[in-house]
Structure formats: structure tokens, C-alpha cells
C-alpha positions in Angstrom: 48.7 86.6 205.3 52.1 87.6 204.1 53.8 84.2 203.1 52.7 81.8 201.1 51.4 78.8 202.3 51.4 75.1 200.4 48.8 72.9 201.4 49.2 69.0 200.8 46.5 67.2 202.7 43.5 64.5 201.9 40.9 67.1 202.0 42.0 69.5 199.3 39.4 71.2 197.5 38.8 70.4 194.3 40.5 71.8 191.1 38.3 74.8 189.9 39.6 74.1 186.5 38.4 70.5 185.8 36.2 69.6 189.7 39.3 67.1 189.9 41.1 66.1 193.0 44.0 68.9 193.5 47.3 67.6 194.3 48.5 70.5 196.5 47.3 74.1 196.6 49.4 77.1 197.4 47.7 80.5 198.8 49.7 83.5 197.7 49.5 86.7 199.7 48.4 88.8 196.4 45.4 91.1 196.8 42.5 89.2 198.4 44.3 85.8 197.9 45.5 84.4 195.1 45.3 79.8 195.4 47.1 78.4 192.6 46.3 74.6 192.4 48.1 71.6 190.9 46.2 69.2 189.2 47.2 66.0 187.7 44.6 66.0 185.2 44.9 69.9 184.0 48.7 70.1 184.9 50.3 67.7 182.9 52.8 67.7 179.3 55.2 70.4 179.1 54.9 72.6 181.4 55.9 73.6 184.9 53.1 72.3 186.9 54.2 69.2 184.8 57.6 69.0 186.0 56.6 69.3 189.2 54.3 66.7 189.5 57.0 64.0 187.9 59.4 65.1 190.5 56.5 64.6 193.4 56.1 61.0 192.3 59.4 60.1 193.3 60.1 58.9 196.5 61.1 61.0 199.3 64.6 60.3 199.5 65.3 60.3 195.6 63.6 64.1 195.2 66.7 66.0 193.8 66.2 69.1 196.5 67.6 72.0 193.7 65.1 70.9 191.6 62.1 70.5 193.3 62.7 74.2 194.2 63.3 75.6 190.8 60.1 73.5 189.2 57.9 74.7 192.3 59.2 78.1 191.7 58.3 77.5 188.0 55.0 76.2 188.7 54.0 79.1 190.7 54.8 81.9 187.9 53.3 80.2 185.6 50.3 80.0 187.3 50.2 83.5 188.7 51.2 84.5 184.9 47.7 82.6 184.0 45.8 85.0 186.7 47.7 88.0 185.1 50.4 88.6 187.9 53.8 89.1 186.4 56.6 88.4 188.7 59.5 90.4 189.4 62.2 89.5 191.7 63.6 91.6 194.2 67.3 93.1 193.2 68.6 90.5 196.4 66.9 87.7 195.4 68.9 84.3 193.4 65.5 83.9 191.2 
């Protein structure tokens, strides 16, 4: 696996954090595997997963694109941060 991979379906597993449905999980290609989850119940205030979540609940055609990448971005450091990863962007990258 060397990309990640965002998974948005009915049959989610739950969120290991609270047993909670999961609102989307995304499998990172770090060591064995790395699945962050967003959770609508553990996920919430503040915070990037937060963010995230707001801008999911707006229709389709009303998601402002720019920023559903930057809080997605967001939402996975934070979460990798929480696993101990640290992330460091590539000299090329914009992030």
C-alpha cells in the first residue's frame, strides 16, 4: 500500500475510540498501517476532525473545494500526531 486510501461507505467499522459509527476512515501507508477514523461523537469542538465534519454536512455542491482539502489535510496530522507520527513535508510539496 503506498497511498492513502479514504473509505466512506455504510459498513465502516466502528470507531475504536468510543464503538461509534465512523464517519470515514483513511488507511495510511505508515509501518504496518496506520487507520485514522472520524467520528462524530469523538471528533467534534475545535479541532480539525471538527472542521471537517461541519464542512461534510454541506451539500455537495456548496463544499468550498480549498477547504475541504486543507481541513482533511488537517484532520489527518492531527490524528497521525495522536499515534505519534510527526509530519514533515517534502521540500516540493504546497503543505
Amino acid at each position: 500500500m503506498n497511498r492513502v486510501q479514504v473509505l466512506r461507505t455504510d459498513d465502516l467499522p466502528p470507531c475504536p475510540r468510543c464503538d461509534r459509527p465512523a464517519l470515514l476512515v483513511a488507511r495510511m501507508p505508515l509501518g504496518d498501517g496506520v487507520d485514522l477514523y472520524l467520528c462524530r461523537h469523538c471528533d467534534t469542538g475545535p479541532t480539525a476532525g471538527g472542521r471537517l465534519i461541519a464542512i461534510l454536512g454541506l451539500p455537495d455542491g456548496e463544499r468550498p473545494l480549498d477547504l475541504l482539502h486543507e481541513f482533511t489535510a488537517a484532520w489527518m496530522h492531527e490524528g497521525l500526531a495522536a499515534q505519534g507520527w510527526r509530519y514533515i513535508p517534502h521540500e516540493d510539496s504546497p503543505n
